[in-house]
C-alpha positions in Angstrom: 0.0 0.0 0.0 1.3 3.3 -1.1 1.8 6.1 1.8 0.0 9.5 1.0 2.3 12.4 2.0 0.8 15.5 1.9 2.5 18.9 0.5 1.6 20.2 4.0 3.7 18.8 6.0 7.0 19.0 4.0 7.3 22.9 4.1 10.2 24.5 5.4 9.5 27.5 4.9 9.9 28.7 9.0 13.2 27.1 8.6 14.6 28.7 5.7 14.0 32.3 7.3 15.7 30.9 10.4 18.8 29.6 8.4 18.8 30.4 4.7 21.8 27.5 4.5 19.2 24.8 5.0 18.5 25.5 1.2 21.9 23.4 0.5 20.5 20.0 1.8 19.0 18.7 -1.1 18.9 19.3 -4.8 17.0 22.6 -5.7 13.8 22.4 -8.2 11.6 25.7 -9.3 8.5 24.2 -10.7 7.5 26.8 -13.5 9.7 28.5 -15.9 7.4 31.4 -16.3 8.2 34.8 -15.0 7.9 33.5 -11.6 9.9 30.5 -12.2 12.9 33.2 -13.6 12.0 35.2 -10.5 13.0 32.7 -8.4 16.2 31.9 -9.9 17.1 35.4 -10.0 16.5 35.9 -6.3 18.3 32.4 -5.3 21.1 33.8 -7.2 21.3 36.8 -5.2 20.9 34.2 -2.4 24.2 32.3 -3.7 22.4 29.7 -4.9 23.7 28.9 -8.1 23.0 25.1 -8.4 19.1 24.4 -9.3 17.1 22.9 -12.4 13.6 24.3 -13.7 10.5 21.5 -14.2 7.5 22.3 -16.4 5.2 20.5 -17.9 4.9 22.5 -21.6 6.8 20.0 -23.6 8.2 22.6 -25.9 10.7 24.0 -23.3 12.2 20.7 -21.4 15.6 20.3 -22.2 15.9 23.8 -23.0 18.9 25.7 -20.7 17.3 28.8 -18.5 19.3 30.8 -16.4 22.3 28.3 -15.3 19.5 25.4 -15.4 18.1 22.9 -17.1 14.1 22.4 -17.5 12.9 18.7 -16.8 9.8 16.8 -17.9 7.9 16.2 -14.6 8.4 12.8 -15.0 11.9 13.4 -14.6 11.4 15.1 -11.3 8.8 12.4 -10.2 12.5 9.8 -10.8 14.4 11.9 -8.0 15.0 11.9 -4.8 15.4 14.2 -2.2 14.4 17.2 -3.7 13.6 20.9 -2.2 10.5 22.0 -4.6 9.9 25.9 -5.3 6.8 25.8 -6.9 7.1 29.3 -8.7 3.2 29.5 -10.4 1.0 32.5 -9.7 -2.5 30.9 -9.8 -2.9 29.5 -6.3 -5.4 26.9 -7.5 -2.9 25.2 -9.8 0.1 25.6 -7.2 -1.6 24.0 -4.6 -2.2 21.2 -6.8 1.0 20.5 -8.2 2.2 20.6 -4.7 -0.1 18.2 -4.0 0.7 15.9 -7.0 4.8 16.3 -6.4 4.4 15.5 -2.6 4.7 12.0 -3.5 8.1 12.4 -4.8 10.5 10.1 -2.3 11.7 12.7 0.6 10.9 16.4 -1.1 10.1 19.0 0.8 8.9 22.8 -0.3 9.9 26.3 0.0 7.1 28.7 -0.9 7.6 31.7 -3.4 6.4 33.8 -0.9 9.1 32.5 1.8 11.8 32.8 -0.7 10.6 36.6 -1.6 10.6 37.2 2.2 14.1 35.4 2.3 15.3 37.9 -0.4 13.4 40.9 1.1 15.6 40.3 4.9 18.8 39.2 3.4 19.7 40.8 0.4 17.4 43.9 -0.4 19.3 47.2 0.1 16.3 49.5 1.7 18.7 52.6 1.6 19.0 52.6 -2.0 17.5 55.5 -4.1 15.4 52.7 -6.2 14.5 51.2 -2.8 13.2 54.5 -1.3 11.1 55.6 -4.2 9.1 52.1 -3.8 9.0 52.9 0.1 7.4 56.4 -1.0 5.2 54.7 -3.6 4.0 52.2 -1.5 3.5 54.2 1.5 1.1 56.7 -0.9 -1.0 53.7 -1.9 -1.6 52.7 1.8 -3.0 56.2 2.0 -5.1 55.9 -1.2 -6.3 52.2 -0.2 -7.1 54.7 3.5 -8.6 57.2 1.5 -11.3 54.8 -0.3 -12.0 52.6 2.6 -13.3 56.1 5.0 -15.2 57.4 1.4 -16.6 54.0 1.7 -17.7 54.3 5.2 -19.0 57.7 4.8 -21.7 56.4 2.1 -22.5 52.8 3.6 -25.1 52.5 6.2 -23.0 49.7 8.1 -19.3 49.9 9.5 -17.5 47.1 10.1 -15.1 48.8 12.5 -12.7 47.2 14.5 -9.1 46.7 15.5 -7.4 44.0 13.5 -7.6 40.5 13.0 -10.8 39.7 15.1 -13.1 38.0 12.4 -14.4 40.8 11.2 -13.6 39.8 7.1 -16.0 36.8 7.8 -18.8 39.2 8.8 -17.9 42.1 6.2 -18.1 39.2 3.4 -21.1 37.5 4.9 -23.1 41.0 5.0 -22.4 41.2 1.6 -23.5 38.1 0.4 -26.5 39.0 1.5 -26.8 42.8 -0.1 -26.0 44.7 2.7 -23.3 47.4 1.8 -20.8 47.8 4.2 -17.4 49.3 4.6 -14.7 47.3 6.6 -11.8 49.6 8.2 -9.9 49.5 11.4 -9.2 53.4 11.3 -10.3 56.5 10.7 -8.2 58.6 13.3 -4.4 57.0 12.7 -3.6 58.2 16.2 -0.5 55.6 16.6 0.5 54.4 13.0 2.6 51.4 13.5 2.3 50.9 9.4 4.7 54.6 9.1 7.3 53.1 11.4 7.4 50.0 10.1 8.1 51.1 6.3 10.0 53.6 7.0 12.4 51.6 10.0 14.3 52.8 12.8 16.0 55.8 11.2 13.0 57.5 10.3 13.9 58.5 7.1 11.3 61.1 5.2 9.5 60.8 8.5 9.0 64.7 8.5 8.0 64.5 5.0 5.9 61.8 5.1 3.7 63.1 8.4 3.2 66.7 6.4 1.6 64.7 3.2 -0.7 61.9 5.0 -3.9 64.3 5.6 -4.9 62.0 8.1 -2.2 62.9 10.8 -3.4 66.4 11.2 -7.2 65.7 12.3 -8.2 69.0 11.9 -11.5 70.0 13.6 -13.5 70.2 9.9 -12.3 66.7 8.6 -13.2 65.3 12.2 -16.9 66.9 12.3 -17.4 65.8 8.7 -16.5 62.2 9.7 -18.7 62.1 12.9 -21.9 64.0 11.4 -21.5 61.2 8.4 -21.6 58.6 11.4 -25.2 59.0 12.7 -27.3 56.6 12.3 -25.1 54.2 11.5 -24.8 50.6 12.6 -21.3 49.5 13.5 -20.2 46.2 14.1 -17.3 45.6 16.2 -15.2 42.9 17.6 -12.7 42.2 20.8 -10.4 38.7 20.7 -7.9 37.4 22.7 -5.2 40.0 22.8 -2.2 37.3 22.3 -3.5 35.7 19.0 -4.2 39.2 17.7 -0.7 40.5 18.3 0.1 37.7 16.2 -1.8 37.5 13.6 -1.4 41.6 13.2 2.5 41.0 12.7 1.6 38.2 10.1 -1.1 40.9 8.2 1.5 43.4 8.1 4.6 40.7 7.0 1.8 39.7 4.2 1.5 42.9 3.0 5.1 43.7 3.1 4.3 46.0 5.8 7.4 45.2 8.3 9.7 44.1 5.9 12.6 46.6 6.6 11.7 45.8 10.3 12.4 42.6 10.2 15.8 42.7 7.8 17.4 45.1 9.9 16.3 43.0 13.3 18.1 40.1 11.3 20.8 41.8 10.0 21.1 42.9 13.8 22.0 39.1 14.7 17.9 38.4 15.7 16.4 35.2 14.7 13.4 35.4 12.8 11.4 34.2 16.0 13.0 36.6 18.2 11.7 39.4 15.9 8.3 38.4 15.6 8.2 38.2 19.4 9.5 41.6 20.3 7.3 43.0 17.8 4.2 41.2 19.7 5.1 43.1 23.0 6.1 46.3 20.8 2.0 46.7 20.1 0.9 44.8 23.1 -2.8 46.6 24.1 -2.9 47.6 20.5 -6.3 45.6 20.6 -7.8 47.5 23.6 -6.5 51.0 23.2 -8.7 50.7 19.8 -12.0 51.4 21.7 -10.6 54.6 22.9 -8.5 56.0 20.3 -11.2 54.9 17.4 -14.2 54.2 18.0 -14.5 56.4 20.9 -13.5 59.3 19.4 -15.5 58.4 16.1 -18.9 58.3 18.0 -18.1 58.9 21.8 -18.7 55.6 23.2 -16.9 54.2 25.8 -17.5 50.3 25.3 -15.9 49.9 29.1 -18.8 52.1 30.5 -21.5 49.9 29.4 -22.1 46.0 31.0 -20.5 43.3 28.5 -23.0 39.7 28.4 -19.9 37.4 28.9 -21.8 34.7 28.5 -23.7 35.4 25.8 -20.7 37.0 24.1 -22.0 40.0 23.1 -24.0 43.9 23.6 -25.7 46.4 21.7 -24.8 49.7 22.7 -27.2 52.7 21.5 -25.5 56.8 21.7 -25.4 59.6 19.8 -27.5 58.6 16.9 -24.8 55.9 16.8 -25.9 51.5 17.1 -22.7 49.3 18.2 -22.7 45.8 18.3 -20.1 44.7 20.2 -19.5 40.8 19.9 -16.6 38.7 21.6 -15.1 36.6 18.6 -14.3 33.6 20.2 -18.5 33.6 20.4 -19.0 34.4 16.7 -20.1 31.4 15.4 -23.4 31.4 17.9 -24.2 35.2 16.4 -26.1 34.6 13.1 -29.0 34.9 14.9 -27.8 38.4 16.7 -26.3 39.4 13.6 -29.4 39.3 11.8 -31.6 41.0 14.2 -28.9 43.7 14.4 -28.8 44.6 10.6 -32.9 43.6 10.0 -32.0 40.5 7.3 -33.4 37.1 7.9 -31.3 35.4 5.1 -28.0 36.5 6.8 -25.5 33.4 7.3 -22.4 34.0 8.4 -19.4 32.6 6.0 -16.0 31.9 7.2 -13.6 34.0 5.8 -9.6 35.6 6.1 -8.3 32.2 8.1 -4.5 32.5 8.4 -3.8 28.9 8.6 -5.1 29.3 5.0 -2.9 32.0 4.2 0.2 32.2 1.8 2.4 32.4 5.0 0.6 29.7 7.0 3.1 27.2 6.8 5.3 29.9 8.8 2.3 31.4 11.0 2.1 27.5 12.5 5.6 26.9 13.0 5.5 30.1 14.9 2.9 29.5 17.0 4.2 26.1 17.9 7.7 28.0 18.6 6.8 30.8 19.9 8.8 32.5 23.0 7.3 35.3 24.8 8.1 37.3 28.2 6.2 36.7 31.2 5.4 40.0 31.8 4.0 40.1 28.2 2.0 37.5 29.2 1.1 38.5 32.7 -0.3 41.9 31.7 -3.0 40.0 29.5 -4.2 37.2 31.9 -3.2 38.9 35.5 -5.8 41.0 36.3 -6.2 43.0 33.4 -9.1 45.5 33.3 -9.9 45.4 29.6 -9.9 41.7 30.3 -11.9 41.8 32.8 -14.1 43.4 30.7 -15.1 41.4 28.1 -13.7 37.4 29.6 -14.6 35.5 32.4 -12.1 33.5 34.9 -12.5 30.7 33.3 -12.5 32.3 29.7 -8.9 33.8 31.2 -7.8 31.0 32.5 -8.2 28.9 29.1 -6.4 31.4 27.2 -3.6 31.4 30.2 -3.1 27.7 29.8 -2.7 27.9 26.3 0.1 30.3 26.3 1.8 29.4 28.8 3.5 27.4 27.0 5.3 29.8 25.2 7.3 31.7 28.0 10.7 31.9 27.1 12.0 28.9 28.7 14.8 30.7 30.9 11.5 32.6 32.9 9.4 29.1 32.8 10.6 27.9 35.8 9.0 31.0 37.5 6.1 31.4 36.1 3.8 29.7 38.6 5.0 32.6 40.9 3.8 35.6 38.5 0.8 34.4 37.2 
């Protein structure tokens, strides 16, 4: 009987970004000789990686030299062993198969393109050349314009979906809309701490003064503010809170896939960080980044104070009615029970709700669950959320706490795990 292997397992893309020389262990195959296929090459080259071979099915280019390599029929592939497959094709349907179908080559693993452009991006991108800081500017003005549509949006729609980050709130945005209901989905309107700036820009600050005088957004003058909040009444707004730990990490991932943090993260590297190291001192870097939300968004969009009003922790959600303004406020570890709430709140029966945005799913998910399996935070980081914590308090019970406690407890750095009983 033949042993399935699935493509799944066999990714090592987590430890590729912790050591780049793990590349050398087996023979190197980029499946596609397209432009992503050349791509690849090009940025394993850079790598000093100079031994690979291309694969791809069109029969017209195997045995036809590209770029030091050779192409191979896949049946040549399928005769080899021990193989590290890049599988450089841009429809994701069509990767995923082909990893699927190559898995069941004898002892191949896979590096994902998007593993290998991060790779690139940390080790060999120079961010302080002039062609380097034209795309930070450009990129950094298309963040605003993607800003700019997403409030226009808002302004006009008669439902927000307006929340910190990486609660859920893509399933409900997507599952309003397959239903009719117009609704914008945003996370700011204010840009009170803009993480997104820093994180472009890195630690030097470059253009900083520059940048601050052109983003409209940082000055909040009174007009653009009492534009914004007359626009807000009668409004419903949906809104989400989520244990803070997961969200700290599945911000970090948001931003690395939107190439967000990736000047953050080469010069932590080039600093002698681990990968792991980085993503971890970034998590306490926007630790209450979640909570502060309420207060720096949504309470200055529409002046309510979530904390000031009683939270159903059990039922995992409240409405809160002010100033012309409806809030539903929902826990998300609860949102699967709130179709029915859901529907009452926007006045549509057929409303289902239709999961959406899962990062396991996610080009970087192979990384995102190494991570979380090797993850190594402070105890104080830690402590803060599950000791006591007021905003906690808030929204989770004991035992809620207490689950979420247990679960990451396991990733305090092990030289503060003996102590931890003591803290906590």
């Amino acid at each position: 009987m033949i042993e399935v292997h699935k493509a799944e397992n066999r990714f090592i893309d987590y430890k590729a970004l912790e050591n780049v020389g793990c590349l050398e262990e087996k023979e190197i195959i980029i499946y596609g000789a397209g432009e992503y296929g050349k791509r690849a090459a090009e940025m394993l080259q850079q790598l000093g990686f100079s031994q690979y071979n291309f694969c791809d099915k069109d029969i017209f280019k195997q045995g036809m030299n590209l770029m030091n390599g050779k192409i191979l029929s896949i049946a040549e592939v399928e005769n080899k062993k021990d193989l590290l497959i890049i599988v450089a094709i841009k429809n994701e349907n069509v990767r995923k198969e082909v990893e699927q179908n190559l898995a069941y080559t004898d002892g191949a693993n896979f590096l994902s393109f998007f593993a290998l452009k991060m790779i690139w991006k940390f080790i060999v991108k120079d961010y302080d050349t002039v062609e380097s800081r034209i795309e930070m500017v450009s990129f950094w003005y298309e963040h605003l314009k993607s800003r700019g549509d997403i409030i226009r949006d808002a302004c006009k729609y008669p439902v927000l979906v307006y929340q910190g980050q990486k609660v859920g709130s893509v399933t409900v945005s997507k599952s309003l809309w397959n239903v009719g209901i117009k609704n914008a989905h945003l996370h700011h309107f204010f840009f009170k701490n803009d993480m997104a700036r820093e994180l472009i820009f890195g630690k030097k600050g470059e253009y900083k003064k520059y940048i601050e005088s052109s983003n409209i957004f940082q000055f909040q003058n009174s007009e653009y503010v009492k534009c914004i909040k007359e626009k807000m009444k009668h409004k419903k707004i949906i809104t989400l809170v989520r244990d803070p730990i997961a969200v700290d990490l599945a911000i970090i991932f948001q931003w690395m896939e939107r190439g967000n943090c990736d000047r953050y993260f080469a010069e932590e590297l080039k600093a002698g960080k681990t990968f792991l190291q980085s993503v971890s001192e970034l998590m306490v870097k926007i630790q209450d980044h979640l909570f502060h939300w309420f207060d720096e968004e949504l309470k200055e969009l529409c002046g309510i104070d979530v904390f000031h009003y009683p939270f159903d922790k059990e039922k995992g959600y409240a409405i809160i009615s002010e100033n012309m303004v409806e809030v539903l406020l929902i826990k998300a570890e609860k949102l699967s029970d709130m179709t029915e709430v859901i529907r009452r709140f926007v006045n549509n029966n057929q409303f289902e709700l239709i999961n959406a945005n899962v990062g396991d799913e996610k080009e970087y998910g192979h990384i995102y669950r190494e991570i979380k399996k090797k993850l190594e935070l402070p105890v104080t980081y830690v402590k803060h959320y599950y000791n006591n914590n007021p905003y906690m308090n808030h929204f989770y019970s004991e035992e809620e706490q207490e689950v979420f406690l247990r679960k990451w407890k396991r990733c305090i750095r092990k030289d503060e795990r003996e102590n931890y009983g003591e803290v906590l």
